[in-house]
Every structure is written in structure tokens, then in C-alpha cells.
N, C-alpha and C positions, 0 to 999 in steps of 0.2 A: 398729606398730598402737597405736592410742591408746584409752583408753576412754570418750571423748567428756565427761569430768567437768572442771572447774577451777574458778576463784574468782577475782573480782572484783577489780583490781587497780587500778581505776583507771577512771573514767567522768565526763559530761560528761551536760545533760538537753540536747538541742536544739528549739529553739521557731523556731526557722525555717525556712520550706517554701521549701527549695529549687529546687524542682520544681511544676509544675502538681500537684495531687492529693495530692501529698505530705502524709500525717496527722500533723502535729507535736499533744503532744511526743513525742520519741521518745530513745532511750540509744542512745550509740557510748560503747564502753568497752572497757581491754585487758582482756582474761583470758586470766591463765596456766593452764597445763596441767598436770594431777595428773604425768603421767608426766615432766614437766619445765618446772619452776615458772618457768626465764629462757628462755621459749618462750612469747612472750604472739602473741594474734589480739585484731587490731582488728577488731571487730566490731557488732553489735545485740543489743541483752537485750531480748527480746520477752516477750507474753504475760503480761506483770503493766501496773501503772499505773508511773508513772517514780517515785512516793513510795516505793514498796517494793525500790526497787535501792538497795543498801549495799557499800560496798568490804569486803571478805573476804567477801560472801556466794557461796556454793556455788551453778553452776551446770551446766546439762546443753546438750550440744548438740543442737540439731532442723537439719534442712536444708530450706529453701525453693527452689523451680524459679523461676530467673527466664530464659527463655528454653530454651540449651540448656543451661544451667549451673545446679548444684546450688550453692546460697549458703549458707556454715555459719552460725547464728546462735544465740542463745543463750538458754535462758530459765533463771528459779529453779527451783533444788531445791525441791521439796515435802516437807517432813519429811510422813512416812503417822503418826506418832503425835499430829500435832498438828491439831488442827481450825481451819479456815479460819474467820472471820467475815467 
């Protein structure tokens, strides 16, 4: 079992749409795993702007449905002691 946390080890902004509909920009980036750090997932760092993604930044994993499959992807840590502007 893993506890869904890890940090930034390496990412990339993508600005080309793939796809019909596809919303660039968007982050594919590895992130390792708290429980074992040479255990990286390539993945997506959602839910921020792509200026606020930084290698070592802390983050948490959310799951999206894409069909019948559950997609791991990744957003930032929110420190709760610091205020957002």
C-alpha cells in the first residue's frame, strides 16, 4: 500500500493538442513515491496553471474515470498554513 504522496522529479509543459478537444497547456511529468523514491509514474500534474509546477515540488495523487478505468494523476500539495493569492 502506498500513501498516495510524492515529488516532482522531472516534467515537461505540453502545448500541443494532440487530440481534437485536447486543452493544452498541460504537465506530463515523472513523480517518485514517498514510499519509494526509484519508483517514478509518468503521469499528469493537474489542477494548478503549468507556471506553478517545479521539480521537488510535493504532490498528492487524485483518480480520474476515463471510461472503465481509474487514471492516477497528480496535483500540488497545498501547504493549509499558507494563503493562496
Amino acid at each position: 500500500m502506498v500513501s498516495g504522496g510524492g515529488a516532482i522529479v522531472s516534467f515537461t509543459v505540453n502545448y500541443q493538442p494532440w487530440l481534437p478537444g485536447l486543452e493544452v497547456p498541460f504537465v506530463v511529468a515523472y513523480v517518485a513515491l514517498d514510499e519509494q523514491s526509484d519508483v517514478w509514474l509518468m503521469t499528469n500534474i493537474v489542477g494548478c496553471s503549468v507556471e506553478e509546477v517545479a521539480i521537488g515540488a510535493r504532490v498528492r495523487v487524485v483518480f480520474e474515470q476515463q471510461e472503465e478505468v481509474w487514471v492516477p494523476l497528480f496535483e500540488l500539495e497545498r501547504r493549509k498554513d499558507v494563503a493562496v493569492r
